[in-house]
C-alpha positions in Angstrom: -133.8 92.8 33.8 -132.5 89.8 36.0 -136.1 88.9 36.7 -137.6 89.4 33.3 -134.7 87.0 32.0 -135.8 84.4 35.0 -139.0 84.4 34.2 -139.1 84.3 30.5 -138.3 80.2 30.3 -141.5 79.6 32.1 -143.9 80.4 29.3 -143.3 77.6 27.2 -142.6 74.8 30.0 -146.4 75.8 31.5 -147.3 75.5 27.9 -145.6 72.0 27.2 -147.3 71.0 31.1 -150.8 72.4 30.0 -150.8 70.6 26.3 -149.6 67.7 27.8 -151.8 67.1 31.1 -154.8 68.6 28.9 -154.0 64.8 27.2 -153.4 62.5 29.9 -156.7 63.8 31.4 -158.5 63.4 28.7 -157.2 59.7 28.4 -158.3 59.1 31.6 -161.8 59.9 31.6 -162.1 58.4 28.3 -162.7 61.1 25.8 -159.9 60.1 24.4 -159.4 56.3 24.0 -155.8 55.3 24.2 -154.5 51.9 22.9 -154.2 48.7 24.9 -156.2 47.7 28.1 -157.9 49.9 30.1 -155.5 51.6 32.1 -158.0 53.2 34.8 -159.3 49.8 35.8 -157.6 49.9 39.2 -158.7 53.4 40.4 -162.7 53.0 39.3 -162.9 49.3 40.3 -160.1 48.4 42.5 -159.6 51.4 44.2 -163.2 52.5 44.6 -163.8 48.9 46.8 -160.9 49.8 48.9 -162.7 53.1 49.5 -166.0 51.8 50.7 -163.9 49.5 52.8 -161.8 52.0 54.7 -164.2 54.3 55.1 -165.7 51.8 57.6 -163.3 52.4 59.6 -160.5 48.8 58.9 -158.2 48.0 55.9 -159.5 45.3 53.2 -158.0 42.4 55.1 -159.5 39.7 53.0 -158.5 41.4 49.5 -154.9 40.3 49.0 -154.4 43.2 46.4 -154.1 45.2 49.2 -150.1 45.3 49.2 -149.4 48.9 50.8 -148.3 50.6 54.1 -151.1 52.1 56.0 -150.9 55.2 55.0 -151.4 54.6 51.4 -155.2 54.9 52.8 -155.0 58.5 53.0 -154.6 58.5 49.1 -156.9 56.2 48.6 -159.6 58.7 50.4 -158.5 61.5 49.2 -160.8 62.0 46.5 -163.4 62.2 49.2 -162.6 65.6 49.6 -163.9 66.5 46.6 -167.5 65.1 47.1 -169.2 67.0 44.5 -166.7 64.5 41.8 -167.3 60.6 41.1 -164.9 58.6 42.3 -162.8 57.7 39.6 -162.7 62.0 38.3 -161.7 62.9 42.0 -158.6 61.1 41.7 -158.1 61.6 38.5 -157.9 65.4 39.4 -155.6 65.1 42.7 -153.2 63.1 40.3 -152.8 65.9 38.0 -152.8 69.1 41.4 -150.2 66.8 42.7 -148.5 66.4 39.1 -149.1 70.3 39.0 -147.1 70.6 42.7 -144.2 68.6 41.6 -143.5 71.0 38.9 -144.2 74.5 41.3 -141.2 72.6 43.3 -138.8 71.7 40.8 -139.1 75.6 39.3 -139.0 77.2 42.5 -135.8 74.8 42.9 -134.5 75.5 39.1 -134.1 79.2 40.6 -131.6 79.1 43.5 -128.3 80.0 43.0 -126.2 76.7 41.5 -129.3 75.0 39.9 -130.6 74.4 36.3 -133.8 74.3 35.2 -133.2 71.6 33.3 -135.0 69.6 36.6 -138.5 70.8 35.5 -138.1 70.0 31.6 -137.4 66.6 32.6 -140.2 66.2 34.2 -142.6 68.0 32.2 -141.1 66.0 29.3 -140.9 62.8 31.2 -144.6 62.4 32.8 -146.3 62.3 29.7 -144.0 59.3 27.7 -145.7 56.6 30.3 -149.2 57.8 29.1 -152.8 57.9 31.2 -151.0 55.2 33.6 -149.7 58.4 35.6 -153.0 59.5 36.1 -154.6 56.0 37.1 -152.1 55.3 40.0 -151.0 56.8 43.3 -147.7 57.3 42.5 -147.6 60.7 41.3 -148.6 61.2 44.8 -145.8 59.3 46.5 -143.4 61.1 44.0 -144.7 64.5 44.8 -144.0 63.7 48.4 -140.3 62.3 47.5 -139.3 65.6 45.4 -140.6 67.7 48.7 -138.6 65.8 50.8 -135.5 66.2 48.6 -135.4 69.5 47.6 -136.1 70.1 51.7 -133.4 68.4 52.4 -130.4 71.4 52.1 -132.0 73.6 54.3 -134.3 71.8 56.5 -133.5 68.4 57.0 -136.4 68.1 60.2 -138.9 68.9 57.4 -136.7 66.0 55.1 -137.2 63.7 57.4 -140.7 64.3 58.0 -141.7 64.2 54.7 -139.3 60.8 54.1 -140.9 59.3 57.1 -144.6 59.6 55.3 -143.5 58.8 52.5 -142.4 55.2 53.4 -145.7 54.9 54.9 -147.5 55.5 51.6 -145.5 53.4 49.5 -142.1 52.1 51.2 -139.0 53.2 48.3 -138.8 57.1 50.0 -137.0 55.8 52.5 -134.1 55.1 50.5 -133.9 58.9 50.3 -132.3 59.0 53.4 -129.4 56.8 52.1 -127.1 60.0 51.7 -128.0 62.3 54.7 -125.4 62.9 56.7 -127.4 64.9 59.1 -129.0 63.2 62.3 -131.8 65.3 63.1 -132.9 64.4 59.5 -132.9 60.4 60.5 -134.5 61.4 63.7 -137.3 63.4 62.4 -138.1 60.4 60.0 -138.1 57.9 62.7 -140.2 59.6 64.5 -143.0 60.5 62.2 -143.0 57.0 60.9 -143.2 55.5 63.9 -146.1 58.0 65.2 -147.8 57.4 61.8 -147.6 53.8 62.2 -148.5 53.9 65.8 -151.5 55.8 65.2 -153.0 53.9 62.5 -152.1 50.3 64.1 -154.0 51.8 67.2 -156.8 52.8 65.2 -157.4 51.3 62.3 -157.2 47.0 62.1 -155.0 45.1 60.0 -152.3 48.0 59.3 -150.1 45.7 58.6 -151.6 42.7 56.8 -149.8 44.2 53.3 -146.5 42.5 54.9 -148.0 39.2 54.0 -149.6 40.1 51.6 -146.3 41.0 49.8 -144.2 38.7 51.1 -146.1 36.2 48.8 -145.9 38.1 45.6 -144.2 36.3 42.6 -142.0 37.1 39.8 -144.0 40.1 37.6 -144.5 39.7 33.7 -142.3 42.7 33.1 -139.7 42.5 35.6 -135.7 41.5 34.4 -136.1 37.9 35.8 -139.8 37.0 34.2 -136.8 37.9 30.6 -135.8 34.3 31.9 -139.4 32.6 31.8 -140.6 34.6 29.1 -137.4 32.9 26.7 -138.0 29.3 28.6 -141.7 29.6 27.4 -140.6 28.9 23.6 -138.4 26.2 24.5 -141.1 23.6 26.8 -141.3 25.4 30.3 -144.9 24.4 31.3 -145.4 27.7 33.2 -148.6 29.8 32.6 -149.7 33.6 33.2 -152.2 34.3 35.4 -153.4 37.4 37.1 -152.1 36.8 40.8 -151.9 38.9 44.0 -153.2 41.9 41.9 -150.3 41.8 39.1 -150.1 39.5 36.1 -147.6 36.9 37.1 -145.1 33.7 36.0 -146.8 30.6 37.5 -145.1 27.4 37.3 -142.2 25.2 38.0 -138.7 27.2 39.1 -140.7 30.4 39.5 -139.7 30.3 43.1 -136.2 29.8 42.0 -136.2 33.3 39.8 -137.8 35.3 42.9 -135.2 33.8 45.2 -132.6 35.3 42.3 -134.0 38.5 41.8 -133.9 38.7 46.2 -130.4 37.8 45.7 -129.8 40.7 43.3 -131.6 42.8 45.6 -129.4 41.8 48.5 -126.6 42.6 46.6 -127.4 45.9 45.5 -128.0 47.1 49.3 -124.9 46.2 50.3 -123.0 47.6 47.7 -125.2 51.0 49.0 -123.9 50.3 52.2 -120.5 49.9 51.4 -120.4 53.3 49.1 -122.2 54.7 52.7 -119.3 53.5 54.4 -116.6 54.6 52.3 -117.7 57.9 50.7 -116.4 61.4 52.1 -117.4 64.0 50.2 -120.3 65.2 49.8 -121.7 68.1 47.9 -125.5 69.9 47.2 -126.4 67.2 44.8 -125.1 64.0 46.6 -128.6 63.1 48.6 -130.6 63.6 45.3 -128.4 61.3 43.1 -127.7 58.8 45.9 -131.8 58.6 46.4 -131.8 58.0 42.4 -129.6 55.6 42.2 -130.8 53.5 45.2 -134.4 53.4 43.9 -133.0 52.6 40.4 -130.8 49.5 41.5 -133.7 48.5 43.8 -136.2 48.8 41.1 -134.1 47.0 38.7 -133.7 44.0 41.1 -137.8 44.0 41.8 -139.5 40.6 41.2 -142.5 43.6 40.3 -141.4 46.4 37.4 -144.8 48.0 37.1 -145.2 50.7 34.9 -145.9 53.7 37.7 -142.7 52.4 39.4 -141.0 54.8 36.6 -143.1 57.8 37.5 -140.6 57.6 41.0 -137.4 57.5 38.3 -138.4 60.6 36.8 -139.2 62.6 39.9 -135.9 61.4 41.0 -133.7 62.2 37.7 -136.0 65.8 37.7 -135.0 66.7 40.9 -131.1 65.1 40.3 -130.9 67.8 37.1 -132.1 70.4 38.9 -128.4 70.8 40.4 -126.2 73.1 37.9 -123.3 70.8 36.4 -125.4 67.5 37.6 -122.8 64.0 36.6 -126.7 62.0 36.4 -127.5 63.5 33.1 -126.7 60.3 30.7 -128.4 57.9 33.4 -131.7 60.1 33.2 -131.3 60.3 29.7 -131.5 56.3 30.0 -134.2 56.4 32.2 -136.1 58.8 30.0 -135.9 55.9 27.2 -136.9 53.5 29.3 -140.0 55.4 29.9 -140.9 55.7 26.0 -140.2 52.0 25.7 -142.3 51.2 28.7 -145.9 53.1 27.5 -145.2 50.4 24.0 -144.8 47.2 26.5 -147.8 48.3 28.4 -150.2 49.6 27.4 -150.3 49.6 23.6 -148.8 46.0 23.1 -149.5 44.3 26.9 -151.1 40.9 25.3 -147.7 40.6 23.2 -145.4 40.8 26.4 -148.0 38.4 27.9 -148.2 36.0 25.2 -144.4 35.9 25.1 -143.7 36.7 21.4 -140.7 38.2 20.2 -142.5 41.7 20.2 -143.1 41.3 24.1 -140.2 39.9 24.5 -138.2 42.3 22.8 -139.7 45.5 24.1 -139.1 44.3 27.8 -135.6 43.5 27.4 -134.8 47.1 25.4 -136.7 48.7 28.6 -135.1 46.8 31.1 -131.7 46.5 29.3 -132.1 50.7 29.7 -132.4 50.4 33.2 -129.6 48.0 33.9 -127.4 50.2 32.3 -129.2 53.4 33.9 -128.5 51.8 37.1 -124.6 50.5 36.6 -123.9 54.2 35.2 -125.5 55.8 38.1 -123.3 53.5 40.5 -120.4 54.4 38.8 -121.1 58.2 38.5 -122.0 58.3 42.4 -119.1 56.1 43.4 -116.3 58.1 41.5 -117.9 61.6 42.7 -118.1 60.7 46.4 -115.1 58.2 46.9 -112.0 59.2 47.3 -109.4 56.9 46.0 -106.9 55.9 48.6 -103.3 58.4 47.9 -100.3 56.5 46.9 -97.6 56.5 50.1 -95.0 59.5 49.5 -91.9 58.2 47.7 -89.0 57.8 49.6 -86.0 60.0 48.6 -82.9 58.6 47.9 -79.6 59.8 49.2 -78.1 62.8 46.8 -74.8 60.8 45.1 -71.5 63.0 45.6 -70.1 64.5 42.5 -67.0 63.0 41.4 -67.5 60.2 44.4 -65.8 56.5 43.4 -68.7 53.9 42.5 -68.3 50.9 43.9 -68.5 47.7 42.2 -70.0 45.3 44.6 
C-alpha cells in the first residue's frame, strides 16, 4: 500500500517532463520555431569549431570565446559519442539524458525519509520557463553534476567532493557547493580530483588555462544588474555602444570599466559576508549544504558583470535540490527565482533587440528579472543566516538580595 501510494505521484511529473522536453527538443532542431534569435547558434557554429579544434589534440587558443576550465572540453566532445548524430542533434540529445538524470536524482531523493518531492516539480516546472536555451548550452550538464554532488553529500561526502571537484573544472560556480561542508574528507576529495584533473589536462592538452585571460578581460554583459546603469545613461547622452565582445553582447564605452570594477566590488562583498556566516554559524542540519550552495551561487550570480540566460538553469537545479528537504525555509526565494526564470525567456529570446536597443521594454524586463533575483538573493541570506546562527544568549540576571519582611527602610 506504502509503495503504491509512493509511486502514484510519478505518473503525472514523467508526464509534465515528457510534454515538456517533447517541446524544447523540438525547438531546438527547429521544427518548431521559437521567437527571437536563434538560440542554437552557439552549439552548431560555435561549439562545433571548438570541436574540430580539440579533437586535434589543443584548446582554441586564438578564439577568445573560449572562456572555460579545461574540462568543459569533455562536454564539448561528448556528442562524439554518438557518431551516427550531426553535431548539433548529439548535443541536443545529451542535454535532454542529462536533463532526464537530474530528475531520476531529485525523485530517488524526494523518497528518503524527511524529504518532499516538491524538489523534482520544481524542476520539471522550472527547465522549461527559460525555453530551447536549456538545450543549446552546457549547463544542464554542469547542473546535473551539481545536483549529484549535493544530494551525495549526506552520505558520502568522498563522492561530494569528487563530483564538486569536476564540476569546477567544467564550469567554475560548483565549487561554491562546498561552502557549507563541514566534513574534511569531502574538501580533500575535491582538492584532489581537481587538482589531478587539472594536472592531467595541463600535461596533455596545451593552453588549459588560456580561459583565465580570456575572462579576466570580459566586460559588463547587456543583461547583468550593472549594464541597468548604462542601459538608463543611454537615454540621457552616454556615448557608449553595444557590440558583440569576448563572445557576449556587451556595454562599450566611457565608465564601462568603472561599472565592472562595481559589480567586482559587490562580488567582493558578497564573499565575505559567506565567509563571515562560515565563521559564525553552528548548527547545521540535512538541508544546510544545499541552501548554503543556493544562496552562494545566487549572490555570486547576482553580482556577475555576465547574467546569461543558462546561468539560471544552475538556480533551479539548486532551489530543486533545496525543496527536496521536507519543511525547506528556501521555498519563497525559489519561488523568486522561478519568476525570474519566466521573466528571463521574454528578455531573451522573444524581445533580445528591445533589451539591446535600450527601450523601456528591455529596460524594464531586465530590471523585473534582476530586481527578482536581488531579492531572491537578500531573502536567501536572511533565511540561511537566521537558520544557522545562533544569536549570542543574554548574560543571566543577577539576583538581588531577598528584602526581610517587616525590616526598617532606610532613607539614604
Amino acid at each position: 500500500m506504502e509503495t503504491t501510494a509512493a509511486r502514484g505521484p510519478l505518473a503525472p511529473l514523467l508526464l509534465l517532463w515528457g510534454l515538456t522536453r517533447t517541446a524544447l527538443l523540438l525547438c531546438v532542431l527547429k521544427v518548431i520555431v521559437f521567437p527571437g534569435p536563434d538560440v542554437t547558434g552557439d552549439v552548431s557554429v560555435i561549439y562545433r569549431g571548438w570541436y574540430e579544434v580539440l579533437r586535434t589534440g589543443t584548446f582554441p587558443l586564438d578564439d577568445v570565446t573560449w572562456q572555460y576550465p579545461p574540462a568543459a572540453a569533455l562536454a564539448i566532445l561528448s556528442p562524439g559519442l554518438l557518431p551516427f548524430l550531426e553535431y548539433a542533434t548529439a548535443f541536443f540529445v545529451l542535454a535532454l539524458l542529462a536533463d532526464l538524470a537530474v530528475l531520476a536524482l531529485l525523485v530517488r531523493a524526494g523518497r528518503r525519509p524527511g524529504r518532499s518531492p516538491r524538489g523534482a516539480w520544481v524542476w520539471v516546472a522550472g527547465l522549461p520557463l527559460l525555453g530551447p536555451t536549456v538545450y543549446a548550452r552546457y549547463d544542464v550538464m554542469v547542473t546535473a553534476v551539481a545536483v549529484a554532488a549535493l544530494l551525495a553529500g549526506a552520505r558520502r561526502p568522498r563522492l561530494m567532493g569528487a563530483l564538486v571537484g569536476l564540476g569546477a573544472l567544467l564550469k567554475v560556480w560548483p565549487a561554491l557547493l562546498l561552502l557549507g561542508v563541514r566534513r574534511r574528507g569531502a574538501w580533500a576529495s575535491a582538492a584532489v580530483t581537481g587538482a589531478g584533473v587539472a594536472a592531467l589536462f595541463a600535461v596533455l592538452v596545451p593552453g588549459a588555462f588560456a580561459f583565465l585571460t580570456f575572462q579576466r578581460d570580459r566586460g559588463t554583459e547587456v543583461e547583468s544588474l550593472g549594464a541597468l546603469v548604462l542601459h538608463v545613461a543611454r537615454h540621457h547622452g552616454w556615448e557608449g555602444e553595444v557590440l558583440l565582445h569576448y563572445g557576449s553582447v556587451e556595454f562599450l564605452g566611457p565608465y564601462v570599466t568603472w561599472v565592472s570594477t562595481g559589480a567586482l566590488l559587490l562580488t567582493g562583498a558578497a564573499f565575505a559576508w559567506l565567509v563571515l556566516w562560515r565563521l559564525l554559524a553552528t548548527r547545521f542540519e540535512a538541508r544546510t549544504v544545499a541552501d548554503a550552495a543556493f544562496t552562494a551561487v545566487l549572490m555570486f550570480t547576482v553580482t556577475s558583470r555576465v547574467i546569461s540566460p543558462q546561468y539560471m538553469v544552475w538556480l533551479i537545479g539548486l532551489a530543486a535540490v533545496c525543496l527536496c528537504f521536507r519543511g525547506s525555509r528556501m521555498r519563497l526565494p525559489v519561488v523568486l527565482v522561478l519568476a525570474a526564470s519566466a521573466v528571463t525567456v521574454l528578455e531573451f529570446p522573444l524581445w533580445f533587440a528591445h533589451v539591446v536597443a535600450s527601450d523601456p521594454l528591455g529596460i524594464g524586463l531586465l530590471a523585473v528579472r534582476n530586481g527578482l533575483l536581488v531579492a531572491a538573493a537578500l531573502l536567501a541570506a536572511r533565511v540561511l543566516w537566521r537558520a544557522t546562527v545562533v544569536r549570542g544568549r543574554p548574560l543571566p540576571a543577577v539576583p538581588r538580595p531577598a528584602r526581610a519582611t517587616g525590616a526598617p527602610v532606610s532613607s539614604s
